[in-house]
PDB file of N, CA, C and O in Angstrom:
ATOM      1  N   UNK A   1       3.408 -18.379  -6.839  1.00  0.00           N
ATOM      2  CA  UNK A   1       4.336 -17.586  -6.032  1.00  0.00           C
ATOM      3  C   UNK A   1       4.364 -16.138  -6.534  1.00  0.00           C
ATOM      4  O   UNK A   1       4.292 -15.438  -5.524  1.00  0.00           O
ATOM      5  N   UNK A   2       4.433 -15.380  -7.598  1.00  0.00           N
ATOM      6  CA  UNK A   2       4.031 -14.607  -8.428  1.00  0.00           C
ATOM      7  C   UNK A   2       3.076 -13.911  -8.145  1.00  0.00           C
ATOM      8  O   UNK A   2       3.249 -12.718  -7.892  1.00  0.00           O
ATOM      9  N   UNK A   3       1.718 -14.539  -8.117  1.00  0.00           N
ATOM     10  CA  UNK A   3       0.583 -13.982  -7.406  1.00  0.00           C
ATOM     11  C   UNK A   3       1.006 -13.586  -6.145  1.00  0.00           C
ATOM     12  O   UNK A   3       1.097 -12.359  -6.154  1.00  0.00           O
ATOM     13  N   UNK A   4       1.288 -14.017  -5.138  1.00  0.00           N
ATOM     14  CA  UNK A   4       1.942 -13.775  -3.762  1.00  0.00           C
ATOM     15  C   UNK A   4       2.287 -12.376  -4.106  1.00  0.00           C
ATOM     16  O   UNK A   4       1.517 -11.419  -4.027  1.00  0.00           O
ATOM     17  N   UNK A   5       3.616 -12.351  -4.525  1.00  0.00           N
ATOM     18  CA  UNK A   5       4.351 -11.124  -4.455  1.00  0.00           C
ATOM     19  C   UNK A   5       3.651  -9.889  -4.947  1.00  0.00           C
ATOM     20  O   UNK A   5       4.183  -8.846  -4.569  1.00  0.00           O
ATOM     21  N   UNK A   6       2.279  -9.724  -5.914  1.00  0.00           N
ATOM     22  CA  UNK A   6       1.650  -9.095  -6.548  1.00  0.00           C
ATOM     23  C   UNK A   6       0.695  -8.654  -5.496  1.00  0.00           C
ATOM     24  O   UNK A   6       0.404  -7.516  -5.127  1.00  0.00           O
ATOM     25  N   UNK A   7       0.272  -9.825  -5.097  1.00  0.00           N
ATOM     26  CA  UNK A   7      -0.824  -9.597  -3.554  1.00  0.00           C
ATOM     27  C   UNK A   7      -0.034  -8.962  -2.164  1.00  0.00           C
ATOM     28  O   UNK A   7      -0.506  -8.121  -1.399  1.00  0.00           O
ATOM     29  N   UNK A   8       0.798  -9.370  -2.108  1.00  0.00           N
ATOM     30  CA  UNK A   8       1.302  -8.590  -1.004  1.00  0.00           C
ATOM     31  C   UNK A   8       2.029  -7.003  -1.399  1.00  0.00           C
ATOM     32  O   UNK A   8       2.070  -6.069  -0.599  1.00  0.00           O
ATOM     33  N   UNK A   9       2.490  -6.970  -2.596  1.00  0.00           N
ATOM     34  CA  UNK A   9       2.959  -5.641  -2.661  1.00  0.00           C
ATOM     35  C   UNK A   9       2.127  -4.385  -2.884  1.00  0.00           C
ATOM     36  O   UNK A   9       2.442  -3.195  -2.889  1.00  0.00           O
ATOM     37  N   UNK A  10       0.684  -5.167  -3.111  1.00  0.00           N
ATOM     38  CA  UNK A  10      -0.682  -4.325  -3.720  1.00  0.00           C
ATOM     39  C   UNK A  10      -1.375  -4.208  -2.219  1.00  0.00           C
ATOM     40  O   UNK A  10      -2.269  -3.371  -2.094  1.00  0.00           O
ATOM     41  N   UNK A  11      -0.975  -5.062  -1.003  1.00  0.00           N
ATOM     42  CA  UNK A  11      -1.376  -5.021   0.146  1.00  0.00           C
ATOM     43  C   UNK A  11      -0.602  -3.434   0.939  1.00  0.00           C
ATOM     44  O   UNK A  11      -1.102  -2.408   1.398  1.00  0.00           O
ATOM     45  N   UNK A  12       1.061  -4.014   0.755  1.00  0.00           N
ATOM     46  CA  UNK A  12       1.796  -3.087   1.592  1.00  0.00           C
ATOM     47  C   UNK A  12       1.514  -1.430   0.504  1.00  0.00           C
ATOM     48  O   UNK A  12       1.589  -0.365   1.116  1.00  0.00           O
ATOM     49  N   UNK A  13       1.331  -1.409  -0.427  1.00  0.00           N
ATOM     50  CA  UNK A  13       0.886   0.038  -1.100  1.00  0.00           C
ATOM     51  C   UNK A  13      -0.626   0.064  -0.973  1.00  0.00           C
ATOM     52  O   UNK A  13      -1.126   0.561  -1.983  1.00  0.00           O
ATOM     53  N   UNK A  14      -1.239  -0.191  -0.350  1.00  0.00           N
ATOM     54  CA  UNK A  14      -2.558  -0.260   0.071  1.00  0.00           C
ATOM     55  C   UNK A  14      -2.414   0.807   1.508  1.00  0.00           C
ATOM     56  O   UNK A  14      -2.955   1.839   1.906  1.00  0.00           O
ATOM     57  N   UNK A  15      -1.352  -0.130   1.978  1.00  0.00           N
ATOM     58  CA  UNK A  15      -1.766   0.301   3.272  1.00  0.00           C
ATOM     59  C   UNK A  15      -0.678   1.363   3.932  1.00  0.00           C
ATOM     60  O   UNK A  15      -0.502   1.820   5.061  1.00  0.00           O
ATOM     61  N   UNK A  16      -0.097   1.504   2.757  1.00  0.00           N
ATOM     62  CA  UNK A  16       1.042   2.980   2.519  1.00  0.00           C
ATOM     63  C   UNK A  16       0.811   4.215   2.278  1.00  0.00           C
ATOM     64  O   UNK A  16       1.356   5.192   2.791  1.00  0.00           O
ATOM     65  N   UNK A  17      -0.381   4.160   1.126  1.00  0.00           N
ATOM     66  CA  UNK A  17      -1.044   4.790   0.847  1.00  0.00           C
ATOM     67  C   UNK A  17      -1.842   6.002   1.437  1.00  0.00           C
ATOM     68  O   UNK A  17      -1.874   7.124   0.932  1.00  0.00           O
ATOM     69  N   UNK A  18      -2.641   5.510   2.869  1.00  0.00           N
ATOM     70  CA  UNK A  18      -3.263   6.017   4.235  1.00  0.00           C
ATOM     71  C   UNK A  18      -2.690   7.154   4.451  1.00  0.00           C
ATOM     72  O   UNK A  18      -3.017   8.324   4.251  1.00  0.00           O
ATOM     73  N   UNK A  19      -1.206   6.310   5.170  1.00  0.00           N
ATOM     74  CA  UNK A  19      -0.781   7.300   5.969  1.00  0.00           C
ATOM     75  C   UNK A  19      -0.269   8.578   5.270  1.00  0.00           C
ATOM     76  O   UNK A  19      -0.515   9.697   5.721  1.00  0.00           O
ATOM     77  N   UNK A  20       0.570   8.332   3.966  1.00  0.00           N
ATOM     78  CA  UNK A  20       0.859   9.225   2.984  1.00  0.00           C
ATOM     79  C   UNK A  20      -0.188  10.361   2.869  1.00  0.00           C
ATOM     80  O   UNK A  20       0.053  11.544   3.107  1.00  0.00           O
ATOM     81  N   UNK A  21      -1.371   9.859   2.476  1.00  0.00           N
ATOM     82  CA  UNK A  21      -2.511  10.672   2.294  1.00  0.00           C
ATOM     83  C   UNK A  21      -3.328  11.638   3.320  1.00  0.00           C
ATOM     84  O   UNK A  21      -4.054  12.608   3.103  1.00  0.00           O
ATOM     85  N   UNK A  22      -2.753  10.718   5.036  1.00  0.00           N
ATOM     86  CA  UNK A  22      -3.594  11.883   5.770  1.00  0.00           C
ATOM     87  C   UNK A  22      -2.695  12.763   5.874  1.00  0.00           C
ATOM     88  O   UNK A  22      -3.016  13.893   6.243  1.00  0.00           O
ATOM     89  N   UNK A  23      -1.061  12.378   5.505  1.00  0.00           N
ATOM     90  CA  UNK A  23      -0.402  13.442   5.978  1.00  0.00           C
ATOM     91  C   UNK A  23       0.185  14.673   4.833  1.00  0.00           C
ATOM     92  O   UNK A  23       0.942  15.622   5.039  1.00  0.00           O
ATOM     93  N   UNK A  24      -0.269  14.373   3.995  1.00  0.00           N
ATOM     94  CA  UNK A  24      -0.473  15.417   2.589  1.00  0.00           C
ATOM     95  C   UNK A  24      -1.861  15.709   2.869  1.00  0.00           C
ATOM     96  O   UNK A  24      -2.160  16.250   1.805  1.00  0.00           O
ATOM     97  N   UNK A  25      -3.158  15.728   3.726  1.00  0.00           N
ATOM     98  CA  UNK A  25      -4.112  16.405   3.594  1.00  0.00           C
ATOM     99  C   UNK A  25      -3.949  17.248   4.816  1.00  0.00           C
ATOM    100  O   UNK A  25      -4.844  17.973   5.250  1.00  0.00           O
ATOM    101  N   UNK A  26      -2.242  17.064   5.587  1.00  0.00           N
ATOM    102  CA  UNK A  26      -2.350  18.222   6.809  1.00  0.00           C
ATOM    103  C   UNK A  26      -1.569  19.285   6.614  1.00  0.00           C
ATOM    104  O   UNK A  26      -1.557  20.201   7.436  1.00  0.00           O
TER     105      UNK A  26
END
């Protein structure tokens, strides 16, 4: 269960990450 929460929170800052980034490269 542990793993879970590690995998999904490394998922949702994965995919947080993006948008953060195109919008600090505008």
């Amino acid at each position: 269960k542990k793993n879970l929460e590690k995998c999904l929170s490394f998922t949702l800052l994965s995919h947080a990450k993006t948008p953060i980034a195109s919008l600090l490269h505008q």
